[in-house]
Residue, then its C-alpha position, 0 to 999 in steps of 0.5 A: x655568270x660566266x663559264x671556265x674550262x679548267x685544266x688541273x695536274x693532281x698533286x699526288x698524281x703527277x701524271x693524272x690531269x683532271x679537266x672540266x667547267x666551273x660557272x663562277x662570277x670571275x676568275x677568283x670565284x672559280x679558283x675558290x671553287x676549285x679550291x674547296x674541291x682540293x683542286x689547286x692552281x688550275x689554269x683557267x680558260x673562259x669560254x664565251x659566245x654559244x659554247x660559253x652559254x651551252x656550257x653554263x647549263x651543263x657545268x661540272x662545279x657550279 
C-alpha cells in the first residue's frame, strides 16, 4: 500500500483547499477514494521512504 498527499480545491468554495493523505493501492485507487468523499480532481503526490511508512499508519482516508 502506498500513501498519497492530496491537495484538492472545493468546487463550492473556490478559495477553500483541502489537504491530506490517503493509503490506497496506486493513483486510480486513491482518486476513487477521494471521490466517493466528494473530493474531485485532487493532485496527487506519493510520499515514500520513513515519511511515506510514518504516514501509512496516521492517514486521513484509508
Amino acid at each position: 500500500m502506498s500513501v498519497y498527499e492530496y491537495t484538492v480545491v472545493i468546487k463550492d468554495r473556490e478559495d477553500h483547499v483541502e489537504t491530506g493523505t490517503v493509503k490506497a493501492s496506486d493513483k486510480v485507487d486513491a482518486e476513487a477514494k477521494l471521490n466517493r468523499l466528494d473530493l474531485y480532481d485532487p493532485k496527487l503526490k506519493e510520499l515514500k521512504g520513513l515519511s511515506g511508512f510514518i504516514k501509512q499508519f496516521t492517514a486521513d482516508v484509508k
